[in-house]
N, C-alpha and C positions, 0 to 999 in steps of 0.2 A: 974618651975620644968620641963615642957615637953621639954623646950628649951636645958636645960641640957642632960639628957635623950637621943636628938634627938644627940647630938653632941656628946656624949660617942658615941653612935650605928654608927655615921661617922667616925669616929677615929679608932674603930674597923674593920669596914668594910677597910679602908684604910690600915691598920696594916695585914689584910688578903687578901689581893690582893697579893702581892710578893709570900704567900704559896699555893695560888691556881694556879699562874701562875706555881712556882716550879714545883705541880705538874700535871700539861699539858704538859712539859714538857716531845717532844719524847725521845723515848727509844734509845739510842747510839747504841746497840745490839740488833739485832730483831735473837733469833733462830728458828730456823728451826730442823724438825725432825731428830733426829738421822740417822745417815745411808741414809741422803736424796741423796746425791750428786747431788747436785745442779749447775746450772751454768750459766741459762742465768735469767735476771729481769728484767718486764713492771712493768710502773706505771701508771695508768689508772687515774679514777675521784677521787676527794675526794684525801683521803691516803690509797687507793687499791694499793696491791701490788702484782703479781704473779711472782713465780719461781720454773721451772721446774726440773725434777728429771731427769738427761741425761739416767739411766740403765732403768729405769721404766717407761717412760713417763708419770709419776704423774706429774701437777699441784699443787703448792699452792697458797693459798689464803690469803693473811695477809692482817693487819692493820699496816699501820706505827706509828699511833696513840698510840696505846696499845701496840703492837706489838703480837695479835692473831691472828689466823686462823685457817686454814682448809683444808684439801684435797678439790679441786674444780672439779679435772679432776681424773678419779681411773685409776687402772694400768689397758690398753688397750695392752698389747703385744708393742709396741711402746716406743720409744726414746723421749726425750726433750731436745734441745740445746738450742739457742738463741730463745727468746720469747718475741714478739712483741703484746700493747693491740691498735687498732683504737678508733675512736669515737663512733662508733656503738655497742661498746663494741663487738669486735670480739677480741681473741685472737690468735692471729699467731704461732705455733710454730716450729723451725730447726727439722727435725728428725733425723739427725744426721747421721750414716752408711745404714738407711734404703731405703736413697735414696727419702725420701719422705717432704712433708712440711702437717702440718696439721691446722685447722681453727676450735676453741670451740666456745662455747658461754659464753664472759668474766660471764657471773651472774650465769649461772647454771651450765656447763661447760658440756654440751651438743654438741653432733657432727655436727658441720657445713660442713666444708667440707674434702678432703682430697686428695694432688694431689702428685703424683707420676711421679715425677720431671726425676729420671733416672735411670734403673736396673744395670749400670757400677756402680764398686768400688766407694764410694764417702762420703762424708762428708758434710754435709749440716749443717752451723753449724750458723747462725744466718740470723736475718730476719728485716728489717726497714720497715713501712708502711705508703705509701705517700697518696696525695689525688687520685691517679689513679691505684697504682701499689701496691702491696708488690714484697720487692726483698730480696730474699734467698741467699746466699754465699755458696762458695763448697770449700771447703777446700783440695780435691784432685782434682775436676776438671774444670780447667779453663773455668766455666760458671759462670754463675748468671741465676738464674731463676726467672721468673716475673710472677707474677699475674694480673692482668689485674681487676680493682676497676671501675664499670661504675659507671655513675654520678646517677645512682640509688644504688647504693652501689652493686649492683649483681657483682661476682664474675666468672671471664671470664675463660677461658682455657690455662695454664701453658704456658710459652715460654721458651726455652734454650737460653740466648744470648751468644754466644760467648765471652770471655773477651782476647781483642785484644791490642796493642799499643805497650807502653813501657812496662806492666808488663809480666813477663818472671815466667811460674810457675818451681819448685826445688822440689826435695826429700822434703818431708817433710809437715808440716800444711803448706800450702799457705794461702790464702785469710782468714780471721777469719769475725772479725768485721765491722758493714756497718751503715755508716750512710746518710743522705740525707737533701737536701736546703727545706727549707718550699713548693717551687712551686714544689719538686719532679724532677727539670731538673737533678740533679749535684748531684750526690753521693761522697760519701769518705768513700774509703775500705782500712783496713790494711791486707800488708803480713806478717803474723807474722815469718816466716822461715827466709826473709830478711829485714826486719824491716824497711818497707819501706810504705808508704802512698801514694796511687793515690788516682786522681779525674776522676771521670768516667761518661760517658755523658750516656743518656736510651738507643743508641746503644752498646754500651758493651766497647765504645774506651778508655784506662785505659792513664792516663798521668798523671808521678808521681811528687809528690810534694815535690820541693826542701826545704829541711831545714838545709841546708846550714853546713852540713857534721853532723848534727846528727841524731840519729836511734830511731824509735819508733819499739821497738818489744810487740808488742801491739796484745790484745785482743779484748774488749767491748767498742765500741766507744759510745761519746753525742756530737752532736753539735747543737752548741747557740750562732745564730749569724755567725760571723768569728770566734770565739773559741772554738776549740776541745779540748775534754776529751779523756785521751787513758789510761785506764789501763796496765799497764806494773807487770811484773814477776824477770825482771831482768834489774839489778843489784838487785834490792831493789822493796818490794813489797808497790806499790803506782797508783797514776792516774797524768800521765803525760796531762800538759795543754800548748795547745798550740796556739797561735795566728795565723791564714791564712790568709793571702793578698785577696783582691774584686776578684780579679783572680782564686783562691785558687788552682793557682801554684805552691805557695812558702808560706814559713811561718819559727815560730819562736819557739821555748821552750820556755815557760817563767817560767814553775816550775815544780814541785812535791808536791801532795800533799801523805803524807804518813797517818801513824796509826800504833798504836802499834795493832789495833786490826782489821787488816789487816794480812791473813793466804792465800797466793797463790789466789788472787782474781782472778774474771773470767770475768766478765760483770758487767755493773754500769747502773743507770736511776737517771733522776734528780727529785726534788720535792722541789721549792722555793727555798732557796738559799742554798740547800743543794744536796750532792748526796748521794744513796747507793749503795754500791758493796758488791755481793755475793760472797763469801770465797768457792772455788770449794775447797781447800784444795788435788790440784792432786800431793805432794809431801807427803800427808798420806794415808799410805794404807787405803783403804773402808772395815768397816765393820759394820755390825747393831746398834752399839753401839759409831760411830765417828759421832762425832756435828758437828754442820753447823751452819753458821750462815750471817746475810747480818748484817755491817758493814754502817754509819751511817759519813758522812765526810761532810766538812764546804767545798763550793764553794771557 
């Protein structure tokens, strides 16, 4: 009799494994508070997830698990663009027209630091964090701003680097999204005005990367590997993938990936073999009452 008994309760428990997995299974739509305007998103330890509010300089807090949270960072008079978390759990964030970059504490979201990059016209619109450096983007003026990370993690005094070479700034968003090599030598910044990709060394020297007559008008970059992620707006809202050469000269489109539940995305973060991208939604007017939400896509 216990023998029977033991083998219904295995059969059971077998027959319940597929609805537990089911339901562990992440949420495809993680929303975010009405009226957030959202745009840039770090994914830190675990499935922490932060995204900033560009009018407010709110912070949130989520779980990709559940898909809950929480205000992390409260409205400071301050902007939020692109938002970077390190290992130290510091979080990065663009400030956007303030001219400024600022540094929380990813767990309490307490003031770490705050540097004040430039009082000219500007756009500070996103941020990648290497082992030595954060570097900031200006979307009106051809710099890059760096932070300086010593190997005690202390955080040094702002730099302007000039961005020199081939890239040529225009009317319009220049520079947006930045990415960078594991060692932190080799960035990869998009212009999004001309849809065009360089590689850029820690002096500021931009040399753009041929793709062989096609155009990334690109926002929120990931790179993994030789393969970059480039969120695109047009034609079609999706995250263009693309293969770079060891050189990361040149390279290649190798696709699209789309969503129907994809709404004017902004910036993306990976998490296992998946990514998500925040839905800025800047073709619907803002108002207290327009969703938001980060959008949940297969690598």
């Amino acid at each position: 009799m216990k023998r029977i008994h033991l083998l219904v309760a295995l059969v059971g428990l077998v027959l319940a494994l597929p609805l537990v997995a089911t339901g562990a299974q992440r949420p495809d739509r993680i929303d975010l508070p009405n009226g957030w305007q959202p745009e840039g998103i770090a994914i830190g330890n675990g499935n922490t997830f932060y995204v900033g509010s560009i009018p407010t300089g709110r912070v949130w807090k989520g779980n990709l698990r559940n898909g809950q949270g929480s205000v992390l960072v409260p409205e400071r008079g301050r902007q939020a663009v692109g938002v970077a978390v390190d290992h130290r759990s510091r979080l990065f964030v663009a400030g956007g027209p303030t001219g400024d970059g600022y540094v929380y504490d990813a767990r309490t979201g307490a003031d770490i630091a705050q540097f004040n990059f430039t009082d000219d016209s500007s756009f500070v619109n996103d941020v990648v964090v290497t082992k030595r450096a954060a570097w900031f983007t200006d979307s009106v003026r051809a710099f890059l701003y760096k932070v300086p990370i010593g190997r005690d993690g202390q955080l040094g005094q702002a730099q302007s680097i000039p961005l020199t070479g081939d890239i040529v700034y225009q009317a319009g968003f220049n520079v947006n999204g930045i990415e960078a090599t594991p060692n932190g030598k080799t960035l990869v910044i998009v212009q999004s005005n001309t849809a065009k990709l360089f590689k850029v060394n820690r002096r500021g020297v931009a040399r753009e990367i041929s793709l062989g007559g096609a155009t990334v008008p690109g926002d929120g970059l990931v790179l993994k590997g030789r393969t970059l992620y480039a969120v695109v707006r047009s034609p079609q809202d999706g995250v263009l993938v693309l293969r770079l050469r060891p050189s990361f000269r040149s390279g290649t489109v190798l696709r699209t990936i789309t969503s129907s539940g994809l709404d004017d995305p902004s910036t993306i973060d990976e998490h296992g073999s998946r990514l998500y991208a925040v839905n800025a939604r800047f073709s619907t007017p803002p108002g207290p009452e327009v969703p938001y939400w980060v959008t949940k896509l297969r690598r």
